[in-house]
DOMARSE-282322 format. One record per residue (C-alpha): z negated, y negated, x negated. Coordinates in steps of 0.25 Angstrom, whole numbers, plus 5000, padded with zeros to 4 digits. Last residue first. Layout:
REM residues N
<pt><c3>Z</c3><c2>Y</c2><c1>X</c1></pt>
...
END
This chain:
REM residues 290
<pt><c3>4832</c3><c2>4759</c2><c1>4758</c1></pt>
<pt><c3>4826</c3><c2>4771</c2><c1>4768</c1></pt>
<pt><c3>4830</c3><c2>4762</c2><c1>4780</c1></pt>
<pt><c3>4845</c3><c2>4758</c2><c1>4776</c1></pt>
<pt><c3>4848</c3><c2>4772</c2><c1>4774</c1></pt>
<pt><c3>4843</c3><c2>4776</c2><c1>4786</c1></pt>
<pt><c3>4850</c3><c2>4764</c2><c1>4794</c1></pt>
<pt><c3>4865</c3><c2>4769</c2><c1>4787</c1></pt>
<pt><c3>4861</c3><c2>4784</c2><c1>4792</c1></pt>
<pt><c3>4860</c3><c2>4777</c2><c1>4805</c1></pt>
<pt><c3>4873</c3><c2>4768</c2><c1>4806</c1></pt>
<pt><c3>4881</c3><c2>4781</c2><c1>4800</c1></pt>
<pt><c3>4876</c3><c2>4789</c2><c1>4812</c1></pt>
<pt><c3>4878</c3><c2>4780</c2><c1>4822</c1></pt>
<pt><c3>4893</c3><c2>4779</c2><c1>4817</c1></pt>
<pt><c3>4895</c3><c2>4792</c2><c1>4816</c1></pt>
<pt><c3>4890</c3><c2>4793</c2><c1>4830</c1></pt>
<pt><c3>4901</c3><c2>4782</c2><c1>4835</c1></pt>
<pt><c3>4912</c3><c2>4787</c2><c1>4829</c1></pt>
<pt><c3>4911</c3><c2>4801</c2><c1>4831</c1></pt>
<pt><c3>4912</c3><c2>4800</c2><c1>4847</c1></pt>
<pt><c3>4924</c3><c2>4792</c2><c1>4846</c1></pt>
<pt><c3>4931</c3><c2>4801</c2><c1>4836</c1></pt>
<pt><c3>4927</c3><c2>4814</c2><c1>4844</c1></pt>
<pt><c3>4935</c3><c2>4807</c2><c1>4856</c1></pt>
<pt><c3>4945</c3><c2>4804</c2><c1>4848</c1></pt>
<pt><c3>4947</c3><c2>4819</c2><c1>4840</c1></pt>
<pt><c3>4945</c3><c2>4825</c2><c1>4854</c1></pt>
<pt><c3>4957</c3><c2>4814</c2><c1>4861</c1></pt>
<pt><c3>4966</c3><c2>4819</c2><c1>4849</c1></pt>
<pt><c3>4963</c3><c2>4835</c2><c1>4852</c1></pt>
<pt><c3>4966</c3><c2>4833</c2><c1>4866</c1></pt>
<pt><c3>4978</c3><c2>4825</c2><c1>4866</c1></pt>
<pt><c3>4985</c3><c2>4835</c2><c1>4856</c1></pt>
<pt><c3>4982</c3><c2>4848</c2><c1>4866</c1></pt>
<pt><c3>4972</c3><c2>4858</c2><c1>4859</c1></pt>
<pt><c3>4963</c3><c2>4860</c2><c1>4870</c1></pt>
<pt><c3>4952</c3><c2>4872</c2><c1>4864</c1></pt>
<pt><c3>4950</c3><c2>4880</c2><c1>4876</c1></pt>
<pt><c3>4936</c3><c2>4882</c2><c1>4882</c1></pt>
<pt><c3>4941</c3><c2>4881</c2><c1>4895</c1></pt>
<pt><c3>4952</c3><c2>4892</c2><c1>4894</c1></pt>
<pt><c3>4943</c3><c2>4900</c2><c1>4886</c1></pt>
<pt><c3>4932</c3><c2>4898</c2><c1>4897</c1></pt>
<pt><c3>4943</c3><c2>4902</c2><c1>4910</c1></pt>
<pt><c3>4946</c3><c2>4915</c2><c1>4904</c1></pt>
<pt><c3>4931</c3><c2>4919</c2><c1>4901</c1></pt>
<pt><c3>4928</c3><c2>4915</c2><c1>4914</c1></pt>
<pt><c3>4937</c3><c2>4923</c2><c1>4921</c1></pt>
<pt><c3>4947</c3><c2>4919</c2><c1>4931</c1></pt>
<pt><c3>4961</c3><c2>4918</c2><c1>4922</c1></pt>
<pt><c3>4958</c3><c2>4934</c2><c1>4919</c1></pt>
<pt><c3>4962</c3><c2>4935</c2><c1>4932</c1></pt>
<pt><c3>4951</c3><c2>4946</c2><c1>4936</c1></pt>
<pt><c3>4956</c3><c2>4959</c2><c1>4943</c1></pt>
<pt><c3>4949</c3><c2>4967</c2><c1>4952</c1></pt>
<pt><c3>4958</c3><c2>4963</c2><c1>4963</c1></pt>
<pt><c3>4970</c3><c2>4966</c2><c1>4954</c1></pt>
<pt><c3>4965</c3><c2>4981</c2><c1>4953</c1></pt>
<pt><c3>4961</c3><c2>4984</c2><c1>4967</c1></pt>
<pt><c3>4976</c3><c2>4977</c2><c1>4970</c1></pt>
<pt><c3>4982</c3><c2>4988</c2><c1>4960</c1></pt>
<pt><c3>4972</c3><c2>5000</c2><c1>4965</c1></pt>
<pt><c3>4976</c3><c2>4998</c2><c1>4979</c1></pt>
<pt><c3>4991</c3><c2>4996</c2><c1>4977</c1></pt>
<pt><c3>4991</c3><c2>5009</c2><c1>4967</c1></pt>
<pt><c3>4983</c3><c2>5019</c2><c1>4980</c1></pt>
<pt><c3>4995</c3><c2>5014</c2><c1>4989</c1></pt>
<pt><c3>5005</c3><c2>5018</c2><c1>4981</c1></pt>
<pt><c3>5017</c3><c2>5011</c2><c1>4975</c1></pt>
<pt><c3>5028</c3><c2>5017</c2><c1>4973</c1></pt>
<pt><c3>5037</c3><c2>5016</c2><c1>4961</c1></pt>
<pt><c3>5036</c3><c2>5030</c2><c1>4956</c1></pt>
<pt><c3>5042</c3><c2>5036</c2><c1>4969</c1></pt>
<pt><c3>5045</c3><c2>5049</c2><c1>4965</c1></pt>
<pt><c3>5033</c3><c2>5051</c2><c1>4957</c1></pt>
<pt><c3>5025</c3><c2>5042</c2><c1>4967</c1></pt>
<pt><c3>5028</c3><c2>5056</c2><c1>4976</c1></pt>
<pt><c3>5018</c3><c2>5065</c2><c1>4970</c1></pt>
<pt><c3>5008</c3><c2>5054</c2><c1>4972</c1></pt>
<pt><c3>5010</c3><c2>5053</c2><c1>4988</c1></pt>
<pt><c3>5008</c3><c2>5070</c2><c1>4988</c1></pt>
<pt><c3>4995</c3><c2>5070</c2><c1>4981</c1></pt>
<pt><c3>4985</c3><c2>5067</c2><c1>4992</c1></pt>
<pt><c3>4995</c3><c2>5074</c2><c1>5002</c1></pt>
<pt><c3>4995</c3><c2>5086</c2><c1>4994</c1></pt>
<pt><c3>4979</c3><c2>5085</c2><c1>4995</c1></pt>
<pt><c3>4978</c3><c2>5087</c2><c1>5009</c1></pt>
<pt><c3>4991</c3><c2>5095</c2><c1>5009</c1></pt>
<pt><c3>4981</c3><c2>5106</c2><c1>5000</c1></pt>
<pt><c3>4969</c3><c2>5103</c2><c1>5009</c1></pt>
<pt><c3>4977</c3><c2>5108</c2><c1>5022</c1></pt>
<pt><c3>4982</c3><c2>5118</c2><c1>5015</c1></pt>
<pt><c3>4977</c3><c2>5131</c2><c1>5023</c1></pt>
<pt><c3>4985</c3><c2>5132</c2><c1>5035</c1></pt>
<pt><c3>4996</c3><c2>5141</c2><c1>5030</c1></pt>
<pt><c3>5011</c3><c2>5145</c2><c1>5033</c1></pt>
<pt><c3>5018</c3><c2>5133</c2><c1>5033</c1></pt>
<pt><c3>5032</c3><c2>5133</c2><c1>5035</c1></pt>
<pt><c3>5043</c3><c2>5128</c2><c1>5024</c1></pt>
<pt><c3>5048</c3><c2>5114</c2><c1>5029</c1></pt>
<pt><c3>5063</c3><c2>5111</c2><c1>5032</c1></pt>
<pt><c3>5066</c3><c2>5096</c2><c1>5029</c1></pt>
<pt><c3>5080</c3><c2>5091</c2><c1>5037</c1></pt>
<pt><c3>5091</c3><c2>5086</c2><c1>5030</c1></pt>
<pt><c3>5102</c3><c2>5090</c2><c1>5037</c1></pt>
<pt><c3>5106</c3><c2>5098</c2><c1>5025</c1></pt>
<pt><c3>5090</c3><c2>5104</c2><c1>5022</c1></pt>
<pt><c3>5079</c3><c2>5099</c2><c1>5014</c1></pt>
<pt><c3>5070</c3><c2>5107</c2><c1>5008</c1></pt>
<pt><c3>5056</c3><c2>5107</c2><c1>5010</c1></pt>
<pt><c3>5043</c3><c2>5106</c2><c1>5000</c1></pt>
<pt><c3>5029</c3><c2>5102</c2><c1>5004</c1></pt>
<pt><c3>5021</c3><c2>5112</c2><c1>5001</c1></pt>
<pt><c3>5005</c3><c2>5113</c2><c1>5003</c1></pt>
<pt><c3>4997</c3><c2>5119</c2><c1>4995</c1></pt>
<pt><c3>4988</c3><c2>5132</c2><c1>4998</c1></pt>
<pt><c3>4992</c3><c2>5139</c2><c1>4985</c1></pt>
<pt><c3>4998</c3><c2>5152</c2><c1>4992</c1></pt>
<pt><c3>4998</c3><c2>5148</c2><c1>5007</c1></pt>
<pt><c3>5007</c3><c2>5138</c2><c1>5002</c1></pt>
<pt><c3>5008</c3><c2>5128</c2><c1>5015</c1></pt>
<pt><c3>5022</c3><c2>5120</c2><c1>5020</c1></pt>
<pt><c3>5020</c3><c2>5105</c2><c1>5023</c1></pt>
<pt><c3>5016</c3><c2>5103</c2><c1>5038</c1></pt>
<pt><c3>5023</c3><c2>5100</c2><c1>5051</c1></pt>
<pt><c3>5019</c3><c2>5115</c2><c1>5056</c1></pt>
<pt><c3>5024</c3><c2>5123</c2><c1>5067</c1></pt>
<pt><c3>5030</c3><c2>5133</c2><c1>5059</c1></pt>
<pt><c3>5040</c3><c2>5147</c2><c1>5059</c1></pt>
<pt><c3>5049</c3><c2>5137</c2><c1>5063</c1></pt>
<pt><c3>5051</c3><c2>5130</c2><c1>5047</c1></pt>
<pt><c3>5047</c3><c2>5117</c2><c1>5049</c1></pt>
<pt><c3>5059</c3><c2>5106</c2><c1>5049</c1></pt>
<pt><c3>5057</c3><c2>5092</c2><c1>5044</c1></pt>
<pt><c3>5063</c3><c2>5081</c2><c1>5052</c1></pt>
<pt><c3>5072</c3><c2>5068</c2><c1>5045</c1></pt>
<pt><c3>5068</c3><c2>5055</c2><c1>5042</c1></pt>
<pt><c3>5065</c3><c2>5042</c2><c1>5047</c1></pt>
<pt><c3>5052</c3><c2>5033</c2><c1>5052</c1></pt>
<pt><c3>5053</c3><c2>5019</c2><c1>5059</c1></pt>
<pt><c3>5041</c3><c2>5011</c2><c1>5059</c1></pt>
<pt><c3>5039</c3><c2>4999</c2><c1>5069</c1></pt>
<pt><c3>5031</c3><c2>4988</c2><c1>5069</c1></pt>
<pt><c3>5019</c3><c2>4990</c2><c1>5060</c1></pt>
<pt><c3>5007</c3><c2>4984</c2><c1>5058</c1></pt>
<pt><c3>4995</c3><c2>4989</c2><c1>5049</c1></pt>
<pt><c3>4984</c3><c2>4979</c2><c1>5049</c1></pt>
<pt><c3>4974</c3><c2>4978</c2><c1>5035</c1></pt>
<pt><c3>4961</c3><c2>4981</c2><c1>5030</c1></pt>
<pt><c3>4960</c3><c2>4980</c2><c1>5013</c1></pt>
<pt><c3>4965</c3><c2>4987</c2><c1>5001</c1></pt>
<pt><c3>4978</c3><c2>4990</c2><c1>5008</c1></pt>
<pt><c3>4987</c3><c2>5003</c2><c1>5011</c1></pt>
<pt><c3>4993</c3><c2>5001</c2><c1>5023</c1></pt>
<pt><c3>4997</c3><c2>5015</c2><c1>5030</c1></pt>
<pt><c3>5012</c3><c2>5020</c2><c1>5037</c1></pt>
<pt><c3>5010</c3><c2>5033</c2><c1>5041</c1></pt>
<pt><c3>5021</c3><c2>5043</c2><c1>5044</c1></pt>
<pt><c3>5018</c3><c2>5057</c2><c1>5051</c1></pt>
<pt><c3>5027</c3><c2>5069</c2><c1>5051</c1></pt>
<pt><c3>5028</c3><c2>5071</c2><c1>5035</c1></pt>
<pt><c3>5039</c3><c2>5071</c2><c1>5026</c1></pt>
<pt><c3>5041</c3><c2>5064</c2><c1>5014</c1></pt>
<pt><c3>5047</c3><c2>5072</c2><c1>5004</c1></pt>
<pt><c3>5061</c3><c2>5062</c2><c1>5001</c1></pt>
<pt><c3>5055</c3><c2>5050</c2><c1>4998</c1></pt>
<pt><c3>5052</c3><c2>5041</c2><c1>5009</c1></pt>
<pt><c3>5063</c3><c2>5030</c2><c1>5011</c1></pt>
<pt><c3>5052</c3><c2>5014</c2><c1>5016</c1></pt>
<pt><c3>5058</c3><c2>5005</c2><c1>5026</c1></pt>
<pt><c3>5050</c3><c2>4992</c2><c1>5027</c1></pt>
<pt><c3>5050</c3><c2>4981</c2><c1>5035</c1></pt>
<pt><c3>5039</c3><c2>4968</c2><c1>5037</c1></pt>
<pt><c3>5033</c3><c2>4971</c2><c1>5024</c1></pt>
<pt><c3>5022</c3><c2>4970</c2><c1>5016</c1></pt>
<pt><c3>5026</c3><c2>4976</c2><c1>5001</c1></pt>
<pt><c3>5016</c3><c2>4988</c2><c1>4996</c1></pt>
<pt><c3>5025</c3><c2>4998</c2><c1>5003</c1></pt>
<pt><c3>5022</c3><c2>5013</c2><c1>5002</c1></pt>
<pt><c3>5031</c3><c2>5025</c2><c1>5005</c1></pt>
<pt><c3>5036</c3><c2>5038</c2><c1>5009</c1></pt>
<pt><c3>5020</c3><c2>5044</c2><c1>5005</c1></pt>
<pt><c3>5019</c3><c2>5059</c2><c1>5009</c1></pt>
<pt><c3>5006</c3><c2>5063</c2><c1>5016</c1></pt>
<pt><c3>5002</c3><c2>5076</c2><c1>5019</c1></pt>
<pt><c3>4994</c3><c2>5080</c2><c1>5030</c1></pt>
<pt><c3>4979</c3><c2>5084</c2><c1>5032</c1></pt>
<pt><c3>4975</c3><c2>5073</c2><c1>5042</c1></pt>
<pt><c3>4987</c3><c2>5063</c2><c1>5043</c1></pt>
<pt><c3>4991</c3><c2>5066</c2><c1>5057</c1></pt>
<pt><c3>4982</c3><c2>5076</c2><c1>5062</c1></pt>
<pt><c3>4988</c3><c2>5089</c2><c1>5070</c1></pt>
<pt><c3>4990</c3><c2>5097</c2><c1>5057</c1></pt>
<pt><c3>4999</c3><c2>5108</c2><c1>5056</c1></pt>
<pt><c3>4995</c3><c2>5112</c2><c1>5043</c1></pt>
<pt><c3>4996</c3><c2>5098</c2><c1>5036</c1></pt>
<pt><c3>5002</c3><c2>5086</c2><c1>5041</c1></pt>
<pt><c3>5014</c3><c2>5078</c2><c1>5036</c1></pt>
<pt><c3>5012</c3><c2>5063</c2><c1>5032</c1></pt>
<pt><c3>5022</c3><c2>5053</c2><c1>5029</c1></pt>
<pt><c3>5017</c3><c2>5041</c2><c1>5022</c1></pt>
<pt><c3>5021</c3><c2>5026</c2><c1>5022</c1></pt>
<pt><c3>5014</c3><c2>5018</c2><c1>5015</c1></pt>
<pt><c3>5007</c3><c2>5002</c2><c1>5014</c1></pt>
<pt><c3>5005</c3><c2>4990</c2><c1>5006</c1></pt>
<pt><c3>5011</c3><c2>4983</c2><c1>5014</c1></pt>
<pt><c3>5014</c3><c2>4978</c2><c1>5030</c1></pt>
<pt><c3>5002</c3><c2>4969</c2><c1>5031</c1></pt>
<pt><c3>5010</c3><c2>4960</c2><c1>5023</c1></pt>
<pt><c3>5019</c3><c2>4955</c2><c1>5036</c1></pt>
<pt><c3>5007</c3><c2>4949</c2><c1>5043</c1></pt>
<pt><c3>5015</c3><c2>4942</c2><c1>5054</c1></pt>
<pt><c3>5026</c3><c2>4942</c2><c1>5064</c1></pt>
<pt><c3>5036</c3><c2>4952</c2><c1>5057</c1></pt>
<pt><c3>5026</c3><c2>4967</c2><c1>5057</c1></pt>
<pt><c3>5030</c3><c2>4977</c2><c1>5051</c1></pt>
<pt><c3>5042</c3><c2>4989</c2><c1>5054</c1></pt>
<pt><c3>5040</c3><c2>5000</c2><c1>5043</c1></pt>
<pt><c3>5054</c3><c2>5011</c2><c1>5039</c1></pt>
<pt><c3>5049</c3><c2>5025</c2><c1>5036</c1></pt>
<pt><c3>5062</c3><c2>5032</c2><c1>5028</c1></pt>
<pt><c3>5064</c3><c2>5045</c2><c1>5025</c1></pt>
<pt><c3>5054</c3><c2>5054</c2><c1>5032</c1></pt>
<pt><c3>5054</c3><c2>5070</c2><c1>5030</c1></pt>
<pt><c3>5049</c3><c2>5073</c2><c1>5045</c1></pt>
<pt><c3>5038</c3><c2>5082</c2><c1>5050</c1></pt>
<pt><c3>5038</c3><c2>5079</c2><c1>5064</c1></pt>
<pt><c3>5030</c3><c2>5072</c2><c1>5077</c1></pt>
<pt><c3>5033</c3><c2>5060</c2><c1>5069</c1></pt>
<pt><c3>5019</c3><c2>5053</c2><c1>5068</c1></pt>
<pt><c3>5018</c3><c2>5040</c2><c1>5066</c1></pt>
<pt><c3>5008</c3><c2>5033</c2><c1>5057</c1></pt>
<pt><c3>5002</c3><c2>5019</c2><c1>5057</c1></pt>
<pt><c3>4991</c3><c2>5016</c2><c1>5046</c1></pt>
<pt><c3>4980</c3><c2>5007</c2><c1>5041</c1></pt>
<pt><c3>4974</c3><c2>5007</c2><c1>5029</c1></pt>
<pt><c3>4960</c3><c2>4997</c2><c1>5029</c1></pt>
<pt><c3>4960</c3><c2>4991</c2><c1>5044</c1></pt>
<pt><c3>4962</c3><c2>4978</c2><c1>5053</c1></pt>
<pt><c3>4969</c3><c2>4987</c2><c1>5066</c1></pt>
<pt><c3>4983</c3><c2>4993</c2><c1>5065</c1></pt>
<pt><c3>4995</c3><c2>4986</c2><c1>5072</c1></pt>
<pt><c3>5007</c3><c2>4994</c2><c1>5077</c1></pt>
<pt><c3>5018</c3><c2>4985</c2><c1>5082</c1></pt>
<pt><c3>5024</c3><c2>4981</c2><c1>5096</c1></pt>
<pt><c3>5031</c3><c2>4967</c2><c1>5099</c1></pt>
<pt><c3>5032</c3><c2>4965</c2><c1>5114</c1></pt>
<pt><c3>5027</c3><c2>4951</c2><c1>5112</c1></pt>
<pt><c3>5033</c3><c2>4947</c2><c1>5100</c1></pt>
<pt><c3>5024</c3><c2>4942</c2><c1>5089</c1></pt>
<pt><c3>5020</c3><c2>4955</c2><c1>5085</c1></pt>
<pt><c3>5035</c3><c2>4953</c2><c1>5077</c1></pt>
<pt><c3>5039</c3><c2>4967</c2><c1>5071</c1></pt>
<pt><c3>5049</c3><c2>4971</c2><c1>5082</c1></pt>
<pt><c3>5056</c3><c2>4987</c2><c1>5081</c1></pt>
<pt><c3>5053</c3><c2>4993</c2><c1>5094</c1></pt>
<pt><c3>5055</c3><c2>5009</c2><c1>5091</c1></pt>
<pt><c3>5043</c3><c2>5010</c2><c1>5096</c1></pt>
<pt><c3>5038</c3><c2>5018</c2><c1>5082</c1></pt>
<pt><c3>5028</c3><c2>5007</c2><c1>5078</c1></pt>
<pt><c3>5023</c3><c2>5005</c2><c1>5093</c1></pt>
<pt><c3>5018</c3><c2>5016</c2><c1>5092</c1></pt>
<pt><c3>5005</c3><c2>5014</c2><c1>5082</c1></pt>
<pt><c3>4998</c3><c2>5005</c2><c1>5094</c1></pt>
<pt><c3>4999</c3><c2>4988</c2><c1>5091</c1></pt>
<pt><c3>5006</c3><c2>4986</c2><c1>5105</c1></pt>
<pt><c3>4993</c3><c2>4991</c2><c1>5111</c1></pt>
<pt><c3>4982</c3><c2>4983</c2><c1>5105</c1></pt>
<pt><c3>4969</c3><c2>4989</c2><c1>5101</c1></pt>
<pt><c3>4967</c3><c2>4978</c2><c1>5092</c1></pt>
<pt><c3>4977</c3><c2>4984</c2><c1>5082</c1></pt>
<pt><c3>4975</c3><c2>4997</c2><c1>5082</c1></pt>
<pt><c3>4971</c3><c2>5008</c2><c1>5070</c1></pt>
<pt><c3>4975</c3><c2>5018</c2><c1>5063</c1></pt>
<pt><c3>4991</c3><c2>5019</c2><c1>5068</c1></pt>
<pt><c3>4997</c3><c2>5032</c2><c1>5076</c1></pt>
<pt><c3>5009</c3><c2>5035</c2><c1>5079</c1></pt>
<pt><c3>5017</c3><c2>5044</c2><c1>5089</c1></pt>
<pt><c3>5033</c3><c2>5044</c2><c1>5090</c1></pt>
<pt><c3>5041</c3><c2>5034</c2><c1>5096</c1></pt>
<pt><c3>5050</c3><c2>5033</c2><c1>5083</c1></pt>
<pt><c3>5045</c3><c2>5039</c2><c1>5071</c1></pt>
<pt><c3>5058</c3><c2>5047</c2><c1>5069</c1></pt>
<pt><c3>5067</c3><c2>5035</c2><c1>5066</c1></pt>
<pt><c3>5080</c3><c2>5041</c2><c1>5066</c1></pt>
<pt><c3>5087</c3><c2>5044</c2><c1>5052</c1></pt>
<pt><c3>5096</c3><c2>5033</c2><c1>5048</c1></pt>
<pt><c3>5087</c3><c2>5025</c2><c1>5039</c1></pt>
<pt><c3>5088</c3><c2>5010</c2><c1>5039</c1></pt>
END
């Protein structure tokens, strides 16, 4: 475990959708600080999203924080593999934005194809962003419950002369920047933003910004892979199932011993018979004509 303090704790979330409109099920009760994962129990608290295609609980940290370590809380009781295929991102907003996803860039910590019950996932160094969204990523509708989420890191400091919680702005080429020195105590400082016209350019840094870091991590599994791999193998055909499979095995010559031998008897009885017909009437023809 981490020894940072959990800095999602008791701060507001949100989720996509609720579960039967059902109180105990809210987005907060993920960062209650209560830590039982069995719904069973009757004072048992855990987010719970509605039947629905990518659902997602997010917290938001009131800060611009470099996160190390997101640690996931499922559920015990039941229904443990609804806890896969999903990712952990941290998002930063844009130019002062007041929306929490809308014009921000997203940085990937980390993606989990396993199900799980407890999972506590190191993000790379660069991660930094004020909200983190946990989202499954399947081909077909599905819950999102979670039971507690701890998030740890350290705070990252904007220059005074700015307000902002966004990554730095180049006037000169319109991009954004997302460089930053680390300091002794480890703090991130942030250069200040000095104009409002990128929110295109951080649009399409966050649609780039996940690939760039598969090169540090070469081994992880994207969302985007696991869709086109299972799209793949259900549109794959055993090749044991097709006709053409099953009519060579069918029309396969037996060559086993017992096989051949009861063939040559079987056509040996058959034979006998007909030859002798045949020889009893060529004898009558011949006997006829003389």
């Amino acid at each position: 475990m981490t020894e940072t303090p959990n800095i999602a704790q008791h701060k507001q979330t949100q989720q996509s959708s609720l579960f039967e409109n059902q109180s105990r099920f809210i987005a907060n009760t993920v960062v209650d600080g209560i830590y039982k994962q069995d719904l069973d129990e009757l004072d048992a608290r855990c987010s719970h999203t509605s039947l629905e295609l990518q659902p997602w609980w997010a917290v938001d940290l009131e800060a611009v924080y470099s996160i190390h370590t997101v640690v996931v809380f499922g559920r015990t009781d039941c229904c443990v593999e609804r806890l896969s295929n999903f990712s952990i991102d941290a998002i930063r907003p844009c130019n002062n934005h007041s929306g929490w996803f809308d014009n921000s860039l997203t940085t990937r910590c980390s993606y989990q194809d396993e199900a799980t019950i407890y999972a506590e996932h190191r993000c790379h160094l660069d991660t930094i962003g004020r909200y983190v969204r946990i989202q499954i990523h399947k081909l077909t509708e599905e819950y999102l419950t979670l039971c507690e989420v701890e998030v740890h890191g350290t705070i990252v400091n904007v220059s005074d002369d700015t307000k902002s919680t966004a990554a730095t702005c180049d006037e000169s080429t319109n991009t954004i920047s997302s460089s930053f020195t680390r300091q002794e105590e480890g703090s991130v400082i942030i250069p200040p933003q000095n104009n409002t016209r990128c929110f295109c350019s951080c649009e399409q840094k966050q649609q780039t910004n996940v690939i760039t870091h598969l090169d540090v991590y070469a081994n992880e599994i994207t969302p985007l892979d696991i869709l086109v791999t299972r799209i793949k193998q259900e549109l794959t055909i055993d090749k044991k199932n097709t006709s053409e499979y099953k009519r060579s095995k069918t029309s396969q010559r037996d060559t086993r011993l017992s096989s051949i031998c009861i063939g040559v008897i079987g056509s040996g009885i058959i034979a006998v018979p007909v030859i002798s017909i045949i020889t009893c009437d060529i004898m009558n023809w011949f006997a006829q004509w003389n």
